[in-house]
C-alpha positions as a printed NumPy array, in Angstrom:
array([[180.202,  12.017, -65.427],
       [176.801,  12.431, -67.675],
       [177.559,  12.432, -70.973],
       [175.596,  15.581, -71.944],
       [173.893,  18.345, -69.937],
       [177.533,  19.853, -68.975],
       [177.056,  24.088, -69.207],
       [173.525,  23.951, -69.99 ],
       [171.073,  26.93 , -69.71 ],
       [168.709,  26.444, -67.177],
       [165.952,  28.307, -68.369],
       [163.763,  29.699, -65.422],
       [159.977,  30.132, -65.97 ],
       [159.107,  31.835, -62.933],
       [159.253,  35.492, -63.054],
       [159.425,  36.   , -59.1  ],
       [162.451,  37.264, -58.217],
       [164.252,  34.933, -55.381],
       [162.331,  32.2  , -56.712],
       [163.285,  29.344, -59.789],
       [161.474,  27.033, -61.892],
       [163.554,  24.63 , -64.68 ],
       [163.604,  21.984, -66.601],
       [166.746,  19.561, -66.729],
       [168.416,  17.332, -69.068],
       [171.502,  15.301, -69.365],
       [172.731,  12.03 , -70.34 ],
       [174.169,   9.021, -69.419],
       [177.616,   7.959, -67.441],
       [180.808,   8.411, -69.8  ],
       [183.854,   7.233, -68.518],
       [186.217,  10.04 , -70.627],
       [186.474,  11.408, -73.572],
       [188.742,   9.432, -75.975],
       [187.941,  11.413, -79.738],
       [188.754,  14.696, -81.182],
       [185.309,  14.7  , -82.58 ],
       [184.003,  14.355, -78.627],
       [182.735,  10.906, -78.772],
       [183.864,   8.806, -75.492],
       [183.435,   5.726, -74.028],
       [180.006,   4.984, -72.567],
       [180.442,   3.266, -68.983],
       [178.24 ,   0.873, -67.444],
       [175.652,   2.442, -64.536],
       [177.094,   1.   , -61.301],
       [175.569,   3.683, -59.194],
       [171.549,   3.742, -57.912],
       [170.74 ,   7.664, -58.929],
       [171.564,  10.736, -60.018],
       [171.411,  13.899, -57.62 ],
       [169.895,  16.994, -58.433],
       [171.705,  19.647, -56.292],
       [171.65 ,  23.48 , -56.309],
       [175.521,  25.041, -55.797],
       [177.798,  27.862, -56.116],
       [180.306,  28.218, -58.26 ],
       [182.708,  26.479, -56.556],
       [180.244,  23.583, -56.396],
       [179.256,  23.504, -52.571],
       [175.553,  22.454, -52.147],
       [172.724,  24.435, -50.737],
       [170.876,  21.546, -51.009],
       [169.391,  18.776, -53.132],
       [166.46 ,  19.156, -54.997],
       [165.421,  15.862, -56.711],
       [166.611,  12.326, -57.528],
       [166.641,  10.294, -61.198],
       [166.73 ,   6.471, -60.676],
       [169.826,   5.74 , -62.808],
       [168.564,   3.426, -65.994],
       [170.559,   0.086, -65.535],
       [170.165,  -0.891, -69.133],
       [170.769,   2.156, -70.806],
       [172.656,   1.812, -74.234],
       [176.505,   1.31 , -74.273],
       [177.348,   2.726, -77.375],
       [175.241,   6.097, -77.786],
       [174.825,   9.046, -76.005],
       [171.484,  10.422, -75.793],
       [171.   ,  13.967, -74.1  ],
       [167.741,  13.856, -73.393],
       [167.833,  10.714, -71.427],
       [167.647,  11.55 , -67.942],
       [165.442,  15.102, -67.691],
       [163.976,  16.823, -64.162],
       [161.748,  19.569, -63.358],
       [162.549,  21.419, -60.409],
       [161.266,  24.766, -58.736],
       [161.923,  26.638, -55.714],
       [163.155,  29.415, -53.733],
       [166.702,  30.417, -52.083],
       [167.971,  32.802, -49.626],
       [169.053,  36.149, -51.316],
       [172.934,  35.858, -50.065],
       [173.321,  33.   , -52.415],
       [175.179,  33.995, -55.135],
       [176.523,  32.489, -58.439],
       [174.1  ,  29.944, -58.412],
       [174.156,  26.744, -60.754],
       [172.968,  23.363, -60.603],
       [174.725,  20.305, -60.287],
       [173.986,  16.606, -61.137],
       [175.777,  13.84 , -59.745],
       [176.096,  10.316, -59.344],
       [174.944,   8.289, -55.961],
       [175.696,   4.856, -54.8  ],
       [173.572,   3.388, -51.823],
       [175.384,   1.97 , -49.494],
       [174.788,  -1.231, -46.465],
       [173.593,   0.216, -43.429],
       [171.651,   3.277, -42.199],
       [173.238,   5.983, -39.821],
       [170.551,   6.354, -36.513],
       [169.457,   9.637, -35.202],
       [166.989,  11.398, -32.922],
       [164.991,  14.605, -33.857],
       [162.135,  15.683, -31.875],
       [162.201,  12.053, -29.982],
       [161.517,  10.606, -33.248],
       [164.15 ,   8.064, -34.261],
       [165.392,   8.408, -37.828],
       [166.925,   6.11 , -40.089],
       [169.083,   7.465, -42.712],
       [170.342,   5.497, -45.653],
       [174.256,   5.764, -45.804],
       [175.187,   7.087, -49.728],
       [178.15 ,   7.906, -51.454],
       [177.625,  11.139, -53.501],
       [180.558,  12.138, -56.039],
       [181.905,  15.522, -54.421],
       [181.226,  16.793, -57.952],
       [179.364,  16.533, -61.421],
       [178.035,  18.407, -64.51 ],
       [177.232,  21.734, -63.893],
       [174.876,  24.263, -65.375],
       [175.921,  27.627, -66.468],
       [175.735,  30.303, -64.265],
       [171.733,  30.471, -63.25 ],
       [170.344,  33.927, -64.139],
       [167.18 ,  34.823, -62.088],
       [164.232,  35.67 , -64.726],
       [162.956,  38.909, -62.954],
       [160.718,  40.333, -66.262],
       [157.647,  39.219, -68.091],
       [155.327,  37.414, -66.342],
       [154.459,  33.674, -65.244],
       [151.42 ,  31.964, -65.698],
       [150.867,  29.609, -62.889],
       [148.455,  26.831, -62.398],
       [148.303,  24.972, -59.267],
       [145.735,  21.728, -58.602],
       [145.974,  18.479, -56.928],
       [144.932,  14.628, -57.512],
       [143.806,  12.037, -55.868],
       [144.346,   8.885, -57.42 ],
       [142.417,   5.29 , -56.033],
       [145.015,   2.876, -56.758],
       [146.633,  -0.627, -55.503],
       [150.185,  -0.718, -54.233],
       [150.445,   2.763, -52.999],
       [152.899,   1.982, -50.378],
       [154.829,   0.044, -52.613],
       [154.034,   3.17 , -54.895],
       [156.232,   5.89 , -52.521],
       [158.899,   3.945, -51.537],
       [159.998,   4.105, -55.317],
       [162.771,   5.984, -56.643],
       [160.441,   6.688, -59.947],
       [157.508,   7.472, -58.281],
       [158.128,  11.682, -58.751],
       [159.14 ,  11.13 , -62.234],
       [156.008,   8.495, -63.035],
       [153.896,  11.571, -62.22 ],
       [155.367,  14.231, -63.418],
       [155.753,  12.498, -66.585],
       [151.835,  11.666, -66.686],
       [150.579,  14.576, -66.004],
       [152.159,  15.944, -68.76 ],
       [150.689,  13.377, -70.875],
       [147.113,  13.022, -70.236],
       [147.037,  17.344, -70.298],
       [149.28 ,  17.694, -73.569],
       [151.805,  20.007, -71.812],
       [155.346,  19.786, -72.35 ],
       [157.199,  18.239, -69.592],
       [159.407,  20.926, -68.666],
       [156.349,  22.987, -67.29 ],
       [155.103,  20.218, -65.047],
       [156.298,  20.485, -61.25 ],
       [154.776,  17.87 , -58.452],
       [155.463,  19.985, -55.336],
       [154.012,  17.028, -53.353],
       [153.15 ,  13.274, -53.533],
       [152.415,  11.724, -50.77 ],
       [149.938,   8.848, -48.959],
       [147.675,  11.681, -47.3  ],
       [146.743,  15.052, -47.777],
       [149.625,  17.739, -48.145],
       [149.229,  19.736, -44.33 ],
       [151.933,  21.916, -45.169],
       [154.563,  20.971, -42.9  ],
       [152.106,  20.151, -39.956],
       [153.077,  16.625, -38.436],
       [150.88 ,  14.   , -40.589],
       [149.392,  11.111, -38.432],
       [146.755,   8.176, -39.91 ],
       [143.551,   8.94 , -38.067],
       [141.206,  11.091, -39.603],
       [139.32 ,  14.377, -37.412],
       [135.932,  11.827, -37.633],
       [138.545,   9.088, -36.375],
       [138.828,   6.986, -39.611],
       [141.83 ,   6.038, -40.601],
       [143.109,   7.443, -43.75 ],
       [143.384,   5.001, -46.856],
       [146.004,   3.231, -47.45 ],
       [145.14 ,   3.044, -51.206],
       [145.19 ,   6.592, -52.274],
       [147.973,   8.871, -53.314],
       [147.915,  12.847, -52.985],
       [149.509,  14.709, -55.502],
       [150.196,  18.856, -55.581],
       [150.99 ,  20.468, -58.745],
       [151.993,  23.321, -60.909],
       [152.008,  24.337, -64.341],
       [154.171,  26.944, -64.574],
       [154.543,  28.885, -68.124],
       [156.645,  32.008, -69.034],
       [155.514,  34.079, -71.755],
       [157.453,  32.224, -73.916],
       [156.069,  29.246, -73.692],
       [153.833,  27.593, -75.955],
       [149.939,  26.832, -73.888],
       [150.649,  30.169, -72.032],
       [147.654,  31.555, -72.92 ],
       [145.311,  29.298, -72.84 ],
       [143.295,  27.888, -70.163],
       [143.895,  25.252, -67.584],
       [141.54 ,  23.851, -66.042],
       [140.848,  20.459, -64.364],
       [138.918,  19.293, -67.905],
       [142.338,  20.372, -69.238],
       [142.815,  16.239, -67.896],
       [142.217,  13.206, -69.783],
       [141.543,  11.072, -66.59 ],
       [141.556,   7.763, -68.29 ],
       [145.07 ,   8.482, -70.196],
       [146.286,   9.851, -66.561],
       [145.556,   6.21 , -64.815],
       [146.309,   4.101, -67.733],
       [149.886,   6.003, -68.162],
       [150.199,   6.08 , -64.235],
       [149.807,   2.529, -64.341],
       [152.088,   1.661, -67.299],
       [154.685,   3.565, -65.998],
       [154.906,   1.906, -62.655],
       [154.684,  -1.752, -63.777],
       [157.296,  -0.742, -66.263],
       [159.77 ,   0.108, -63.745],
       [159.292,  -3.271, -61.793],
       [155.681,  -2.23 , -59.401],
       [153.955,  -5.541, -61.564],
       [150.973,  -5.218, -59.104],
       [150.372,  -1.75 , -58.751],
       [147.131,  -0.434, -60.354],
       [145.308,   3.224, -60.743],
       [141.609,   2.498, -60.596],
       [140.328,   6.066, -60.116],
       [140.783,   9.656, -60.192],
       [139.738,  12.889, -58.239],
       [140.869,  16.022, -59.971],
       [140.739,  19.459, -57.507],
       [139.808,  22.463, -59.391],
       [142.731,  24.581, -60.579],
       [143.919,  27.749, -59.056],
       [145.716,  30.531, -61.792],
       [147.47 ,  32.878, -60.756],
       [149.683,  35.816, -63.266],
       [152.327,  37.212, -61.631],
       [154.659,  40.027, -63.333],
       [158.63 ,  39.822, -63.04 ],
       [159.821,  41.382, -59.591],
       [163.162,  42.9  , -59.122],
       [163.127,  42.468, -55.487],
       [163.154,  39.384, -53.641],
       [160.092,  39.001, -51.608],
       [159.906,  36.258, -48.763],
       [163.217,  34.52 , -50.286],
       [163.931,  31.329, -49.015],
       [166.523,  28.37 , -49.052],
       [165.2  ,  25.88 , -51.121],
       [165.282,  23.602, -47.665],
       [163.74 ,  25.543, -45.166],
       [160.692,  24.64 , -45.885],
       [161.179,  20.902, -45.359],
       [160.719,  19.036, -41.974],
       [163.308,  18.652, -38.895],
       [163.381,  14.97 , -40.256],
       [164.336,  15.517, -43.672],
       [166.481,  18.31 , -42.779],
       [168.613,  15.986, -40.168],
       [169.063,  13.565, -42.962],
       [170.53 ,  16.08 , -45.663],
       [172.189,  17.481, -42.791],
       [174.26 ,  13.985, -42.189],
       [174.839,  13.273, -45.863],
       [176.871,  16.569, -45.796],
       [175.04 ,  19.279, -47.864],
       [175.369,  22.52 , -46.751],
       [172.283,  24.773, -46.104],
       [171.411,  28.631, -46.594],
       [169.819,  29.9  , -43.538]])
């Protein structure tokens, strides 16, 4: 269990009602409490990650909603609560009540289970998944006030891109530089997609272009929002796509990857779309409500399916 992040507030920035946008933060594995004063004993990370799920109050998944590559030389002795932190955003069907979110530990296991959707053939790593972890308090739906919200996309010219998507860090490495190079805080900074090729909104993606190019193999797509409450600080100022230091965005990109083991992957340039801003005011009725997995493909679906999370349709 994380040592920290137990019955925290997850603050929600987005007005809509139905619909949730929050920032995360907990710390590392503790094996139990041993001290009156709360301190405990710090155990080793034998697991790969930590999953991000959304429950009721009785801890039964509706689905998960990000992953946190577990830090395998994290400190023994201290516990740090700001050590592991996720942004995360959404929507949910309005029959699910009591909501909270829960973050646990996962351990990969050998093997893959095999299965067929649409005639495609999908591997599926086999996990183990803790059947429970830290819970938030109860989430409450922000409904007043409004939401600033600032949606843009990147394209980014880099080597290694494969190498680039197939790692744990690679949401986090983005999220984290964005936030960086355009001096907002963190906890406002969603990536609603990252990908190899441009986001086509659920339509099947293929690697030949309309002009019958293949696409690039050394480009990555990225979707994005800023989302601010009223309460935030840089809610009422512009955002715009000079709002980016370009050069800080690929040389923290870059960092951050070969930090976490990529050695030869490199960000050589940047395309930033114009931004889209949009103020919405609170709503006290759910409008278009949806589970936070039904917008996600028959492929990923049949995987969370098989790893046993239950869904909200």
């Amino acid at each position: 269990m994380a040592c920290a992040g137990q019955g925290q507030k997850a603050v929600d920035t987005d007005v809509r009602a139905g619909k949730f946008a929050v920032h995360l933060k907990w710390g590392r594995n503790m094996q139990r409490i041993m001290n009156l004063d709360g301190t405990g004993k710090m155990l080793a990370a034998k697991f790969d990650y930590w999953s991000v799920l959304m429950v009721d109050k009785y801890g039964a998944s509706f689905g998960e909603l990000g992953q946190v590559p577990v830090n395998k030389t994290e400190s023994h002795v201290c516990c740090d609560p700001n050590q592991y932190q996720l942004t995360v955003s959404g929507a949910w069907a309005p029959t699910a009540k009591s909501i909270k979110f829960m973050i646990v530990p996962v351990v990969k296991l050998p093997g893959h289970t095999v299965t067929v959707v649409n005639n495609v053939t999908v591997k599926i790593p086999k996990i183990y998944r803790l059947p429970m972890g830290i819970m938030t308090a109860d989430f409450v739906d922000a409904t007043s006030g409004t939401s600033t919200i600032h949606k843009g996309g990147l394209i980014l010219k880099v080597a290694g891109a494969k190498e680039f998507l197939a790692s744990p860090h690679a949401k986090k490495i983005m999220t984290e530089s964005i936030a960086e190079s355009t001096g907002v805080n963190q906890k406002n900074v969603f990536v609603t997609y990252l990908g190899g090729s441009p986001n086509t909104k659920g339509r099947r993606l293929t690697n030949v272009r309309k002009n019958g190019r293949r696409l690039a193999d050394d480009e990555l797509h990225v979707d994005y929002s800023i989302i601010f409450s009223d309460a935030d600080a840089g809610a009422s100022k512009d955002f715009t796509a000079a709002s980016f230091d370009q050069a800080s965005l690929m040389s923290a990109v870059t960092a951050k990857a070969q930090a976490s083991g990529l050695a030869n992957f490199k960000v050589t340039g940047v395309t930033v779309s114009a931004v889209v801003t949009d103020k919405v005011a609170g709503e006290t009725t759910v409008t278009g409500g949806a589970c936070p997995v039904a917008a996600l493909s028959n492929l990923i679906v049949a995987a969370m399916m098989l790893t046993g999370l239950r869904f909200c349709f």
